[in-house]
C-alpha positions in Angstrom: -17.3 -80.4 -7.4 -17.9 -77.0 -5.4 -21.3 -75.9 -4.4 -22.5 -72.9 -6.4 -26.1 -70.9 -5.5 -28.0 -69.4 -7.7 -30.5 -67.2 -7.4 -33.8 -66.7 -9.8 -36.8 -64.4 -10.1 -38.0 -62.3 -7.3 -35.0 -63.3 -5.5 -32.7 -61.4 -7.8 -34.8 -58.2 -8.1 -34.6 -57.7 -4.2 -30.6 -58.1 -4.3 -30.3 -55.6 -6.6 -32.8 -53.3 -5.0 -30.8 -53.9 -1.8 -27.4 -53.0 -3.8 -28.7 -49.7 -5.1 -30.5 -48.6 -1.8 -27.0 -48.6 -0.7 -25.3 -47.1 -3.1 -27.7 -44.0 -2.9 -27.4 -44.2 0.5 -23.6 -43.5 0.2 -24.0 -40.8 -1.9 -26.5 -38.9 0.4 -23.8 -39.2 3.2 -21.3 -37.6 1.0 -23.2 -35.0 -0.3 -23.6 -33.9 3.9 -20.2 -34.2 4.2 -19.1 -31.9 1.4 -21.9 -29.3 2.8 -20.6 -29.3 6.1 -16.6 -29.0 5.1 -18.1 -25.8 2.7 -19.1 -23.8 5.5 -15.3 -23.8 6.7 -12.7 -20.6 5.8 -10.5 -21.3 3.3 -7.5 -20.1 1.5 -7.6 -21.6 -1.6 -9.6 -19.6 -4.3 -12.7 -21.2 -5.0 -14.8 -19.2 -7.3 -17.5 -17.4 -4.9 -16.5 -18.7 -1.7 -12.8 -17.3 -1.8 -12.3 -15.0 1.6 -11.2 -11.6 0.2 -9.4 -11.1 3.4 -6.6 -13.9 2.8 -5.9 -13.1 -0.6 -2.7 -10.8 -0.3 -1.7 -8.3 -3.3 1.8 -7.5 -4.4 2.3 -4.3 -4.1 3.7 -2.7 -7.0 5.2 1.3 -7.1 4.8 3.5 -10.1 7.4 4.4 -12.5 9.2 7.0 -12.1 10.1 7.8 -15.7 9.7 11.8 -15.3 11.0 14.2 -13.2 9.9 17.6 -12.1 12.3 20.8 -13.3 13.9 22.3 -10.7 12.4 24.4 -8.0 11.6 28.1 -8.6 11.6 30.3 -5.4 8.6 31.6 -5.7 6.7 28.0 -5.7 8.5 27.1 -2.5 6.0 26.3 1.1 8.1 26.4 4.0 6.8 23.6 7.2 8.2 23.4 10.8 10.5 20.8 11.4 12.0 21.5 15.0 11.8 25.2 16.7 15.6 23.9 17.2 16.5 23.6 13.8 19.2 26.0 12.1 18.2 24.7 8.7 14.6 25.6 7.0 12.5 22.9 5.0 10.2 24.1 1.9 8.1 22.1 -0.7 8.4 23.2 -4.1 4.2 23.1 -4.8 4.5 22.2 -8.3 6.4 19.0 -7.3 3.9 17.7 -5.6 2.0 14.4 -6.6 -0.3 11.7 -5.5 0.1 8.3 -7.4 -2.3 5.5 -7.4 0.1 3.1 -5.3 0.2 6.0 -2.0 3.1 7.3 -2.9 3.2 11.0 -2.4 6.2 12.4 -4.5 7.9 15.9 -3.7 10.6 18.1 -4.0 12.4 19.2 -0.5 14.4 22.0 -0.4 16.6 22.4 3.0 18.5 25.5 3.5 21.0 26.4 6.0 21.5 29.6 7.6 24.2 30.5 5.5 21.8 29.9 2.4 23.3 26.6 1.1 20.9 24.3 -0.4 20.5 21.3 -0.5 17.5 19.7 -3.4 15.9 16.0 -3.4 13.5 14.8 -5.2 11.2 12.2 -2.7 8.4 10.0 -2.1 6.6 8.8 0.6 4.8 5.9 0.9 1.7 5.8 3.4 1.1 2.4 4.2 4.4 1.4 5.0 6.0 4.6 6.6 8.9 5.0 4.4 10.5 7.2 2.0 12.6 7.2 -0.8 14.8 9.3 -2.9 14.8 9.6 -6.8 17.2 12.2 -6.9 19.1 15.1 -5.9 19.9 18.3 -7.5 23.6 18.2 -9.5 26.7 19.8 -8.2 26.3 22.6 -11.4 22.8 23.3 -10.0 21.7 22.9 -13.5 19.3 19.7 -13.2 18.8 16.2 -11.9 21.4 13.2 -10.9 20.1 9.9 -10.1 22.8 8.7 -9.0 21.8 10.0 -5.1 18.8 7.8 -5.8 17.9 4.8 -3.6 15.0 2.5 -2.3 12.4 3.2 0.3 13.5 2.6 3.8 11.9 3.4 7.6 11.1 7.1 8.4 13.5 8.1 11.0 11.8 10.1 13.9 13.7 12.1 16.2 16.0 14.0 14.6 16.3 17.4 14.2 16.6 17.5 10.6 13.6 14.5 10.2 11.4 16.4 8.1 10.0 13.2 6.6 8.2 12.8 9.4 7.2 15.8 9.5 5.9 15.8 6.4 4.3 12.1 7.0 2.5 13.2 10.0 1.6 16.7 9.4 0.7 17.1 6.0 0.8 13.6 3.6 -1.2 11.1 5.1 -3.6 10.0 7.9 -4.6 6.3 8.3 -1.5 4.5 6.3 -3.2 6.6 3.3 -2.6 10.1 1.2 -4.7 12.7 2.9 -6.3 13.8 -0.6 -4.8 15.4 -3.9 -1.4 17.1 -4.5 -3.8 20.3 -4.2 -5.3 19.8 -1.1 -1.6 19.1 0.4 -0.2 21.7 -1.0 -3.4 23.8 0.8 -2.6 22.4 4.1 0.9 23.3 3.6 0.7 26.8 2.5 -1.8 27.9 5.4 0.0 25.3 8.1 -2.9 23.1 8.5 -1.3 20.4 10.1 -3.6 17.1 10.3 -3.3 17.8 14.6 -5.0 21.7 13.9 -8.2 20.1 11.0 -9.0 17.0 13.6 -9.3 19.4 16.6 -11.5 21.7 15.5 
């Protein structure tokens, strides 16, 4: 017959007492551990400890639904391109918009020295240092076609006839944001206050 022990009275009590200084012990060491791990970055959203800095935002471009009527001569604000350049490059004024997502939309009129035009309607975006058409002015002359439209791609600089850059770097924006409201630009532009001339005085 095997040997079983029992234990009675006191004997008991300081068993269990033994058991549950343990078991609080434990928990103690855990609770230290989780403190310490806390204190770590992390990328997972936790509530109030999330790091702003690693959450990334979509970026999403207004619609377009809308677009400007055509450009009247007499709202038109000529910019340098090139000293070079046989064509001229003017901003129809009442084009011009800033939208909450730093695009800064535009109509660009470029005119060659035989007085052909040629009419887009644009936007810049800041941050990214692209640009974009929406559309260009129809072979009647009489209003917008879309179909000339396409996504934003990489300013080119260089070129003679890179007037987005010009219009990036002069005039639009200044820290991979719009420099202020459609107003404002259309100030600097009338009265050829390029971002170079305002940070040098």
């Amino acid at each position: 017959m095997p040997l079983r022990a029992y234990v009675f009275g006191n004997d008991q009590l300081k068993i269990n007492a033994s058991f549950a200084l343990v078991a609080a012990s434990a928990a103690v060491l855990a609770t230290f551990a989780g403190c310490g791990s806390s204190k770590q970055p992390s990328n997972k959203d936790d509530g109030v400890f999330t790091y702003l800095l690693d959450r990334k935002t979509k970026w999403v471009e207004n619609k377009v639904d809308t677009l400007p009527p055509l450009p009247q001569a007499s709202n038109l604000m000529q910019f340098v391109v090139s000293q070079n350049m046989p064509l001229t490059f003017a901003v129809d004024k009442n084009s011009l918009s800033v939208g909450d997502d730093g695009v800064v939309r535009y109509t660009i009129v470029a005119t060659s020295a035989g007085g052909a035009r040629n009419v887009n309607y644009e936007g810049i975006r800041c941050d990214t240092y692209e640009w974009r058409r929406y559309a260009s002015i129809n072979d009647d002359g009489t209003g917008w076609d879309r179909g000339t439209a396409f996504e934003f791609k990489r300013i080119e600089n260089g070129e003679l006839n890179a007037y987005q850059a010009a219009l990036y770097q002069d005039y639009f924006c200044a820290n991979k944001l719009p420099v202020g409201t459609a107003q404002q630009i259309a100030s600097h532009i009338q009265y050829k206050r390029t971002q170079t001339s305002i940070n040098t005085r």
